[in-house]
Rosetta silent file (secondary structure, phi, psi, omega in degrees, C-alpha in Angstrom):
SEQUENCE: XXXXXXXXXXXXXXXXXXXXXXXXXXXXXXXXXXXXXXXXXXXXXXXXXXXXXXXXXXXXXXXXXXXXXXXXXXXXXXXXXXXXXXXXXXXXXXXXXXXXXXXXXXXXXXXXXXXXXXXXXXXXXXXXXXXXXXXXXXXXXXXXXXXXXXXXXXXXXXXXXXXXXXXXXXXXXXXXXXXXXXXXXXXXXXXXXXXXXXXXXXXXXXXXXXXXXXXXXXXXXXXXXXXXXXXXXXXXXXXXXXXXXXXXXXXXXXXX
SCORE:     score description
SCORE:     0.000 S_00000001
   1 L     0.000  -44.009  179.317    0.000    0.000    0.000 S_00000001
   2 H   -62.768  -38.707  178.702    2.816    2.356    0.925 S_00000001
   3 H   -63.999  -38.537  179.286    4.549    1.605   -2.381 S_00000001
   4 H   -64.470  -46.294  179.266    1.331    2.400   -4.300 S_00000001
   5 H   -62.887  -38.307  179.165    0.864    5.745   -2.498 S_00000001
   6 H   -65.960  -38.869  179.087    4.517    6.607   -3.084 S_00000001
   7 H   -65.046  -42.769  178.679    4.217    5.837   -6.799 S_00000001
   8 H   -62.812  -40.359 -179.878    1.079    8.026   -7.113 S_00000001
   9 H   -64.195  -43.778 -179.891    2.840   10.871   -5.271 S_00000001
  10 H   -64.767  -39.421  178.815    5.912   10.700   -7.536 S_00000001
  11 H   -65.150  -43.844  179.251    3.762   10.669  -10.700 S_00000001
  12 H   -62.947  -41.847  179.861    1.737   13.669   -9.502 S_00000001
  13 H   -63.934  -40.036  179.800    4.916   15.603   -8.624 S_00000001
  14 H   -65.089  -45.132  179.027    6.450   14.870  -12.039 S_00000001
  15 H   -63.378  -39.695  179.645    3.350   16.053  -13.955 S_00000001
  16 H   -64.678  -42.373  179.375    3.141   19.213  -11.834 S_00000001
  17 H   -64.384  -42.275  178.787    6.809   20.038  -12.446 S_00000001
  18 H   -62.786  -41.479  179.706    6.458   19.521  -16.232 S_00000001
  19 H   -63.451  -41.442  178.936    3.380   21.767  -16.350 S_00000001
  20 H   -65.192  -40.246  179.724    5.209   24.545  -14.515 S_00000001
  21 H   -64.614  -42.316  178.863    8.225   24.245  -16.852 S_00000001
  22 H   -63.670  -41.300  179.813    6.024   24.423  -19.978 S_00000001
  23 H   -64.098  -40.406  179.863    4.208   27.480  -18.645 S_00000001
  24 H   -64.575  -42.643  179.800    7.522   29.233  -17.906 S_00000001
  25 H   -64.956  -36.647  179.818    8.865   28.549  -21.422 S_00000001
  26 H   -64.790  -38.418 -178.765    5.641   29.863  -22.966 S_00000001
  27 H   -70.848  -37.348 -175.723    5.927   33.134  -21.068 S_00000001
  28 H   -71.889  -38.882 -173.942    9.608   33.649  -21.947 S_00000001
  29 L   -80.562   72.105  177.218    9.317   33.043  -25.718 S_00000001
  30 L   -86.116  152.431  179.036    7.705   36.378  -26.671 S_00000001
  31 L   -66.695  145.454 -179.560    7.735   37.560  -30.324 S_00000001
  32 L   -73.851  154.438  179.468   10.595   39.877  -31.340 S_00000001
  33 L   -67.161  138.733  178.889    9.960   43.566  -32.062 S_00000001
  34 L   -76.834  124.618  179.544    9.295   44.379  -35.730 S_00000001
  35 L   -96.501  -31.659 -172.761   12.089   46.501  -37.213 S_00000001
  36 L   -80.991  170.310  176.448   10.956   46.677  -40.846 S_00000001
  37 L   -68.941  146.079  176.659    8.266   48.763  -42.502 S_00000001
  38 L  -120.490 -178.317 -178.007    4.712   47.466  -42.313 S_00000001
  39 L   -58.375  140.078  177.593    1.495   48.274  -44.189 S_00000001
  40 L    72.527   13.695  174.553    0.576   51.999  -44.413 S_00000001
  41 E   -87.178  148.934  171.640    4.092   53.144  -43.429 S_00000001
  42 E  -109.462  154.030  177.750    5.910   55.964  -45.249 S_00000001
  43 E  -140.695  144.169  172.390    9.689   56.207  -45.728 S_00000001
  44 E  -140.695  163.803 -171.570   12.056   58.960  -46.846 S_00000001
  45 E  -157.332  165.942  173.772   15.840   59.105  -47.089 S_00000001
  46 E  -122.466  163.888  172.858   19.048   61.018  -47.840 S_00000001
  47 E  -104.117  130.441  179.711   22.231   60.031  -49.665 S_00000001
  48 E  -121.221  126.628  175.455   25.444   60.037  -47.634 S_00000001
  49 E  -109.939   99.231 -174.741   28.902   59.728  -49.218 S_00000001
  50 L   -66.783  -18.375 -177.462   31.330   58.957  -46.351 S_00000001
  51 L   -85.911  -24.014  178.763   34.389   59.313  -48.602 S_00000001
  52 L  -111.883   -7.653 -179.877   33.639   62.866  -49.765 S_00000001
  53 L    74.852   19.596 -177.442   31.664   64.101  -46.764 S_00000001
  54 E   -92.423  143.425  175.542   28.654   64.947  -48.930 S_00000001
  55 E  -131.030  120.827 -174.698   25.052   64.848  -47.746 S_00000001
  56 E  -144.671  171.372  172.457   22.333   65.293  -50.378 S_00000001
  57 L   -71.313  175.964 -172.082   18.826   64.370  -51.344 S_00000001
  58 E   -64.645  126.613  176.999   18.217   61.130  -53.200 S_00000001
  59 L    68.213 -179.253 -169.551   20.376   60.691  -56.353 S_00000001
  60 L   -70.812  -22.111 -178.482   22.375   63.182  -58.411 S_00000001
  61 L  -101.334   17.166  174.169   19.499   65.527  -59.287 S_00000001
  62 L    59.368   47.531  174.114   18.351   65.996  -55.687 S_00000001
  63 E   -70.890  137.191  168.795   15.044   64.181  -55.894 S_00000001
  64 E   -86.306  111.523 -172.005   12.866   64.261  -52.791 S_00000001
  65 E  -107.599  133.763  176.518   11.972   60.567  -52.518 S_00000001
  66 E  -131.789  139.369  174.599    9.077   59.060  -50.553 S_00000001
  67 E  -118.296  141.551  175.814    7.985   55.411  -50.355 S_00000001
  68 E  -120.130  122.736 -178.175    4.552   54.143  -49.294 S_00000001
  69 E   -92.333  109.247  174.044    4.281   50.518  -48.150 S_00000001
  70 E   -71.228  -27.758  175.606    0.970   48.955  -49.145 S_00000001
  71 E  -157.215  170.532  177.098    2.216   45.832  -47.363 S_00000001
  72 L   -60.869  -18.598 -177.350    5.564   44.638  -45.972 S_00000001
  73 L  -101.206  -14.030 -174.449    6.236   43.087  -49.411 S_00000001
  74 E  -133.124  127.056  179.513    5.056   45.905  -51.738 S_00000001
  75 E  -130.442  139.454  172.028    6.085   49.581  -51.762 S_00000001
  76 E   -98.449  139.164 -177.725    5.198   52.459  -54.102 S_00000001
  77 E  -121.676  140.807 -178.907    7.910   55.072  -54.691 S_00000001
  78 E  -140.333  130.492  177.447    7.552   58.720  -55.699 S_00000001
  79 E  -125.331  141.455 -179.410   10.258   61.328  -56.317 S_00000001
  80 E  -130.324  144.768  174.461    9.851   65.061  -56.932 S_00000001
  81 E  -137.949  135.471  176.990   12.273   67.779  -58.017 S_00000001
  82 E  -148.314  100.002 -177.788   11.656   71.537  -58.240 S_00000001
  83 E  -123.986  145.444  177.016   14.751   73.733  -58.653 S_00000001
  84 E  -141.342  131.623  179.056   15.197   77.319  -59.789 S_00000001
  85 E  -132.915  160.455  178.966   18.459   79.235  -60.303 S_00000001
  86 E  -167.255  154.379  176.102   19.403   82.648  -61.647 S_00000001
  87 E  -134.525  158.294  178.598   22.226   85.177  -62.007 S_00000001
  88 E  -145.463  103.595  178.110   22.381   88.928  -62.586 S_00000001
  89 E  -105.025  123.304 -174.411   25.636   90.526  -63.808 S_00000001
  90 E  -128.222  118.110  177.983   25.505   94.307  -64.125 S_00000001
  91 E  -124.299  119.301 -178.601   28.414   96.430  -65.458 S_00000001
  92 E  -128.391  136.077  173.455   27.914  100.182  -65.877 S_00000001
  93 E  -138.242   87.497 -173.921   30.346  102.933  -66.868 S_00000001
  94 L   -82.450    1.541 -172.813   28.374  106.144  -67.404 S_00000001
  95 L   -99.346  154.664  175.953   31.427  108.429  -67.553 S_00000001
  96 L    81.764 -177.505 -178.626   33.413  109.704  -70.525 S_00000001
  97 L   -78.943  -20.705  179.653   32.698  109.653  -74.213 S_00000001
  98 L  -108.575   55.782  178.560   32.598  105.815  -74.347 S_00000001
  99 L   -65.160  148.791 -175.482   29.936  105.192  -71.699 S_00000001
 100 E  -141.708  136.322  176.310   28.717  101.626  -71.439 S_00000001
 101 E  -128.222  116.731 -175.822   25.675   99.945  -69.887 S_00000001
 102 E  -135.742  132.520  176.686   25.705   96.148  -69.799 S_00000001
 103 E  -140.373  135.129  179.409   23.455   93.670  -67.965 S_00000001
 104 E  -127.748  110.115 -179.360   23.315   89.859  -68.267 S_00000001
 105 E  -113.455  129.530  177.620   20.393   88.091  -66.543 S_00000001
 106 E  -127.968  151.738  177.320   19.965   84.308  -66.633 S_00000001
 107 E  -153.773  151.836  175.647   17.383   81.969  -65.113 S_00000001
 108 E  -150.222  147.609  178.987   16.452   78.292  -65.245 S_00000001
 109 E  -134.218  130.365  179.731   13.694   76.142  -63.744 S_00000001
 110 E  -120.910  127.050  176.258   13.721   72.345  -63.454 S_00000001
 111 E  -125.463  135.210 -177.840   10.653   70.243  -62.641 S_00000001
 112 E  -148.187  158.050 -179.192   10.744   66.466  -62.443 S_00000001
 113 E  -141.360  135.810  176.988    8.764   63.401  -61.411 S_00000001
 114 E  -133.951  127.412  179.560    9.870   59.841  -60.657 S_00000001
 115 E  -144.935  150.398 -178.412    7.468   57.020  -59.785 S_00000001
 116 E  -176.786 -162.493 -179.337    7.596   53.229  -59.561 S_00000001
 117 E  -144.090  161.076  179.877    7.208   50.196  -57.301 S_00000001
 118 E  -131.936  139.427  173.024    9.299   47.765  -55.254 S_00000001
 119 E  -108.052  113.882 -178.784    8.843   44.078  -54.437 S_00000001
 120 E   -95.258  141.871  179.358   10.434   43.241  -51.060 S_00000001
 121 L  -104.500  170.294 -172.872   11.536   39.731  -50.128 S_00000001
 122 L   -60.073  -49.521 -179.408   11.656   38.032  -46.739 S_00000001
 123 L    60.656 -131.869  177.026   15.377   38.440  -46.074 S_00000001
 124 L  -127.026 -171.344 -179.848   16.151   38.402  -42.360 S_00000001
 125 L   -61.161  -32.566 -177.938   14.880   40.271  -39.301 S_00000001
 126 L  -107.412  -25.912 -174.410   17.004   43.291  -40.299 S_00000001
 127 E   -96.821  129.997  178.504   17.673   42.804  -44.027 S_00000001
 128 E  -128.222   89.840  176.672   14.999   43.621  -46.637 S_00000001
 129 E   -77.084  152.985 -178.039   16.188   42.991  -50.240 S_00000001
 130 E  -152.253  161.160  169.469   13.998   44.188  -53.109 S_00000001
 131 E  -127.276  164.129 -179.548   13.612   44.541  -56.865 S_00000001
 132 E  -177.260 -167.819  178.641   11.537   47.091  -58.759 S_00000001
 133 E  -154.631  151.054  175.847   11.131   49.519  -61.642 S_00000001
 134 E  -149.465  158.988 -179.955   10.584   53.257  -62.042 S_00000001
 135 E  -119.236  136.378 -178.086    9.875   55.896  -64.688 S_00000001
 136 E  -121.088  133.144  175.112   11.492   59.357  -64.714 S_00000001
 137 E  -132.020  134.322  176.830   10.211   62.546  -66.391 S_00000001
 138 E  -151.842  151.760 -179.394   11.826   65.993  -66.104 S_00000001
 139 E  -137.816  134.123  178.692   11.752   69.334  -67.895 S_00000001
 140 E  -125.689  125.558  177.534   14.221   72.240  -67.721 S_00000001
 141 E  -113.319  141.939 -178.312   13.502   75.696  -69.145 S_00000001
 142 E  -131.346  154.738  177.761   16.126   78.436  -69.513 S_00000001
 143 E  -150.137  141.619  176.470   16.136   82.137  -70.347 S_00000001
 144 E  -137.243  134.507  179.260   18.846   84.754  -70.868 S_00000001
 145 E  -131.322  117.368 -178.546   18.411   88.484  -71.355 S_00000001
 146 E  -114.011  124.675  175.475   21.390   90.698  -72.251 S_00000001
 147 E  -110.933  117.421 -179.353   21.093   94.485  -72.364 S_00000001
 148 E  -126.362  102.363 -174.683   24.035   96.203  -74.056 S_00000001
 149 L    67.644 -121.797 -179.900   23.528   99.932  -74.432 S_00000001
 150 L   -98.219    8.284 -177.615   20.203  100.404  -76.149 S_00000001
 151 E  -112.098  134.082  177.165   19.889   96.823  -77.424 S_00000001
 152 E  -118.718  123.430  178.508   18.262   93.941  -75.528 S_00000001
 153 E  -109.189  125.749 -179.408   18.842   90.349  -76.663 S_00000001
 154 E  -115.292  127.237  179.171   16.531   87.638  -75.293 S_00000001
 155 E  -122.320  138.214  172.347   17.391   83.946  -75.614 S_00000001
 156 E  -123.944  150.834 -178.952   15.310   80.919  -74.639 S_00000001
 157 L    92.510   -7.420  179.556   16.413   77.288  -74.664 S_00000001
 158 E   175.930  161.979  174.029   19.967   78.025  -73.527 S_00000001
 159 E  -106.868  146.914  177.892   22.536   80.434  -72.112 S_00000001
 160 E  -118.875  136.897  176.213   25.427   81.869  -74.128 S_00000001
 161 E  -134.609  153.544  178.048   28.753   82.983  -72.665 S_00000001
 162 E  -107.863  126.228 -175.300   31.947   84.459  -74.123 S_00000001
 163 E  -118.064  133.940  179.193   35.224   82.908  -72.977 S_00000001
 164 E   -91.529  131.153  177.463   38.698   84.405  -73.464 S_00000001
 165 E  -102.305  107.744 -176.416   41.505   82.066  -74.559 S_00000001
 166 L   -68.047  -21.542 -179.023   44.843   83.473  -73.285 S_00000001
 167 L   -73.355  -38.147 -178.796   46.868   81.174  -75.555 S_00000001
 168 L  -101.383  -17.241 -176.895   45.350   82.499  -78.782 S_00000001
 169 L    75.490   15.245 -178.294   44.177   85.893  -77.561 S_00000001
 170 E  -110.714  160.016  174.447   40.737   85.220  -79.033 S_00000001
 171 E  -103.549  136.746  176.277   37.240   85.126  -77.595 S_00000001
 172 E  -120.814  146.191  179.869   35.017   82.108  -78.191 S_00000001
 173 E  -106.320  133.819 -177.431   31.263   81.854  -77.699 S_00000001
 174 E  -145.127  161.112  177.111   29.768   78.705  -76.204 S_00000001
 175 E   -86.814  126.992 -179.160   26.593   77.314  -74.694 S_00000001
 176 E  -106.018  -16.395 -179.196   26.777   77.001  -70.908 S_00000001
 177 E  -152.793  137.599  179.758   23.243   75.824  -70.126 S_00000001
 178 E  -128.953  140.231  170.827   20.558   74.095  -72.200 S_00000001
 179 L   -79.353  155.087 -175.854   16.880   73.523  -71.625 S_00000001
 180 E  -160.432  166.048  165.790   15.623   69.982  -72.172 S_00000001
 181 E  -122.867  127.956 -173.951   12.933   67.364  -71.734 S_00000001
 182 E  -126.564  140.954  174.198   14.198   64.080  -70.295 S_00000001
 183 E  -144.573  153.318 -178.590   12.582   60.694  -69.761 S_00000001
 184 E  -162.213  159.682  179.081   13.858   57.280  -68.717 S_00000001
 185 E  -133.843  132.290 -177.711   12.893   53.806  -67.523 S_00000001
 186 E  -132.651  144.670  161.622   14.898   51.678  -65.080 S_00000001
 187 E  -101.353  150.892 -170.851   14.769   48.267  -63.464 S_00000001
 188 E  -147.451  160.451  172.509   16.459   48.221  -60.076 S_00000001
 189 E  -147.018  150.221 -178.417   17.561   46.151  -57.137 S_00000001
 190 E  -171.621 -168.698  179.000   18.721   47.104  -53.674 S_00000001
 191 E  -151.153  154.273  168.789   18.380   46.460  -49.975 S_00000001
 192 E  -116.357  130.377  175.952   17.365   48.107  -46.704 S_00000001
 193 E  -118.563  116.933 -173.117   19.249   47.099  -43.562 S_00000001
 194 E   -86.113  115.679  177.018   17.509   48.150  -40.347 S_00000001
 195 E   -78.987  -31.012  178.105   19.863   49.369  -37.624 S_00000001
 196 E  -151.593 -179.836 -179.870   16.948   49.999  -35.255 S_00000001
 197 L   -59.920  116.590  175.803   13.177   50.045  -35.384 S_00000001
 198 L    65.836   23.005  175.877   12.178   51.969  -38.556 S_00000001
 199 E  -132.539  124.411 -170.562   15.723   53.302  -39.136 S_00000001
 200 E  -142.784  163.697  164.667   17.801   51.845  -41.987 S_00000001
 201 E  -127.167  161.304 -177.869   20.645   52.257  -44.437 S_00000001
 202 E  -166.130 -176.748  178.522   20.834   50.741  -47.910 S_00000001
 203 E  -146.608  158.272 -176.636   22.156   50.773  -51.453 S_00000001
 204 E  -144.550  144.645 -179.169   20.602   50.585  -54.905 S_00000001
 205 E  -128.040  128.386 -176.879   21.671   49.520  -58.398 S_00000001
 206 E  -116.511  153.931  173.452   19.773   50.565  -61.564 S_00000001
 207 E  -144.173  123.702 -178.733   19.788   49.399  -65.174 S_00000001
 208 E   177.994 -156.249 -177.843   17.868   51.186  -67.925 S_00000001
 209 E  -132.350  156.852  175.983   17.828   54.007  -70.475 S_00000001
 210 E  -139.024  133.464  178.001   17.530   57.802  -70.507 S_00000001
 211 E  -120.843  128.462  179.592   16.654   60.037  -73.474 S_00000001
 212 E  -119.211  119.979  175.257   17.281   63.805  -73.394 S_00000001
 213 E  -106.695  114.048 -177.969   15.803   66.097  -76.054 S_00000001
 214 E   -79.057  142.892 -178.203   17.341   69.569  -75.892 S_00000001
 215 L   -70.900  149.801  175.166   15.105   72.557  -76.521 S_00000001
 216 L   -70.388  136.049  179.795   15.515   74.655  -79.638 S_00000001
 217 L   -87.363  131.286  179.487   17.341   77.899  -78.960 S_00000001
 218 E  -124.342  141.573 -177.959   15.547   81.075  -80.014 S_00000001
 219 E  -133.937  132.400  175.938   16.953   84.606  -80.047 S_00000001
 220 E  -132.101  150.113  178.889   15.207   87.962  -80.466 S_00000001
 221 E  -127.915  141.160  176.662   16.552   91.535  -80.296 S_00000001
 222 E  -135.075  159.759  178.224   14.800   94.791  -79.476 S_00000001
 223 E   110.827 -156.122 -173.619   15.952   98.384  -79.107 S_00000001
 224 L   -83.067  -18.266 -178.778   18.217  100.644  -81.135 S_00000001
 225 L   -79.216  169.929  177.634   20.655   97.948  -82.314 S_00000001
 226 L   -91.799  152.582  179.424   20.277   95.727  -85.357 S_00000001
 227 L   -79.692  113.452 -177.954   19.249   92.095  -85.128 S_00000001
 228 L  -147.814   75.572  179.197   22.366   90.034  -85.727 S_00000001
 229 L   -57.530  120.759 -175.380   22.454   86.699  -83.856 S_00000001
 230 L   -94.666   -7.130 -176.789   26.144   85.865  -83.614 S_00000001
 231 L  -142.414  117.164 -177.810   25.875   82.338  -82.272 S_00000001
 232 L  -130.055   87.606 -179.825   23.544   79.672  -83.614 S_00000001
 233 L   -74.321  174.082  175.666   24.301   76.191  -82.192 S_00000001
 234 L   -61.697  117.164 -173.091   22.625   72.973  -83.227 S_00000001
 235 L   -97.752    6.534 -179.344   19.075   73.492  -81.993 S_00000001
 236 L  -127.855   31.764 -176.609   17.756   69.944  -82.481 S_00000001
 237 L   -80.022  159.655  178.218   20.326   67.912  -80.547 S_00000001
 238 E  -151.025  168.231 -179.219   19.536   65.010  -78.233 S_00000001
 239 E  -140.902  138.905 -179.168   21.311   62.501  -76.035 S_00000001
 240 E  -132.016  134.608  177.455   20.599   58.826  -75.345 S_00000001
 241 E  -135.321  145.509 -179.531   22.174   56.569  -72.715 S_00000001
 242 E  -144.578  130.252  178.809   21.634   52.906  -71.869 S_00000001
 243 E   152.598 -162.067 -175.813   23.300   50.843  -69.184 S_00000001
 244 E   -91.663  157.552  179.363   23.858   50.433  -65.461 S_00000001
 245 E  -154.717  132.806  178.040   23.930   53.126  -62.824 S_00000001
 246 E  -107.273  138.800  177.011   24.627   53.019  -59.088 S_00000001
 247 L   -61.705  132.896 -176.986   23.123   55.466  -56.617 S_00000001
 248 L   -72.573  109.755  176.860   25.812   57.872  -55.439 S_00000001
 249 L    93.696 -176.703 -178.479   26.547   57.106  -51.788 S_00000001
 250 E   -94.508  134.786  176.126   24.713   55.208  -49.058 S_00000001
 251 E   -79.732  127.846  179.464   20.960   55.593  -48.598 S_00000001
 252 E  -126.216  116.492 -172.154   20.083   56.596  -45.036 S_00000001
 253 E  -144.076  176.298  179.505   16.371   56.680  -44.186 S_00000001
 254 E  -145.576  158.199 -178.954   13.609   56.275  -41.661 S_00000001
 255 E  -104.010  141.392  175.445   10.014   55.027  -41.509 S_00000001
 256 L  -144.104    0.000    0.000    7.087   57.075  -40.232 S_00000001
């Protein structure tokens, strides 16, 4: 009888100990914190070049890039660019018999749009590799207005400058800025590596084509001088490129 009671006691103690151990393991094994982007998250980033100390917006033309994650596996990407530059050089000499009034005003405006999508793969807890494609459209308009004495020359589609060559002693006229319409299509691959929750660095590699159609240059003159355009470059030029391209620097971004 004593042996039977002892056996029942030992069996009960063993089952109780196992139940407590299972409960403890269940409590300890909690799910890890999610580091990657999830559905309805937005992301933006900068480019950092540690070797040159440069910090810029995304890619060489300073696109403001935003990504929207429809799910952890699918992201939509949108880039915008809006830049405007201008100069104003004014030289006046109202004294003497050879008085001179000269003004050179230049301006340019660039507007661009980039949109596409990304397919993200499982990777690891911190690594999120992806492939995708995007389309780029941009337009640049230029204007130059030169007032020399009583004559005003207005140029659109490009800027003209005169450069002195000390070796020959001659002046040459050249185009320093051209307006254009540009479009391109790329396939791409890259990765995001999450250093902390919703904070990552990454890199991207593109392959595709870009076509640039330069605007026709037009020149008009008003005032007391005669109309005599002295520089007429090729006004129907274009440029085409096809091949690989790597994003300049490391992508550094965050999720919000």
């Amino acid at each position: 009888m004593k042996k039977t009671l002892l056996s029942i006691f030992m069996l009960t103690f063993t089952l109780f100990t196992y139940a407590q151990s299972t409960q403890t393991e269940t409590i300890v094994s909690e799910p890890e914190e999610t580091l990657k982007a999830t559905a309805k998250n937005f992301a933006t980033e900068l480019n950092v070049n540690p070797f040159s100390g440069q910090l810029s917006l995304n890619n060489a033309v300073n696109l403001i890039k935003v990504r929207y994650f429809k799910s952890p596996e699918l992201a939509l990407r949108l880039g915008l660019i809006a830049n405007s530059t201008g100069t104003n050089d004014d030289y006046n000499n109202p004294y003497g018999t050879n008085s001179n009034f000269y003004k050179n005003e230049t301006s340019s405006t660039t507007l661009g749009l980039n949109f596409g999508l990304e397919k993200h793969f499982k990777g690891t807890r911190r690594l999120s590799p992806y492939i995708g494609a995007d389309l780029t459209l941009s337009n640049k308009s230029t204007k130059q207005e030169i007032t020399n004495g009583g004559t005003t020359t207005t140029r659109t589609g490009g800027w003209i400058s005169t450069v002195y060559n000390p070796e020959t002693g001659n002046y040459t006229t050249q185009t320093t800025e051209r307006g254009y319409f540009k479009y391109g299509l790329n396939v791409l691959t890259g990765f995001d590596f999450y250093l902390a929750s919703h904070f990552y660095f990454g890199y991207e590699f593109n392959f595709g084509f870009t076509k640039t159609d330069y605007q026709k240059m037009k020149e008009t003159q008003t005032g007391t001088g005669t109309s005599n355009p002295g520089y007429q470059p090729n006004t129907s030029s274009s440029n085409f490129s096809f091949g690989s391209n790597m994003t300049n620097g490391i992508r550094l971004g965050y999720i919000f």
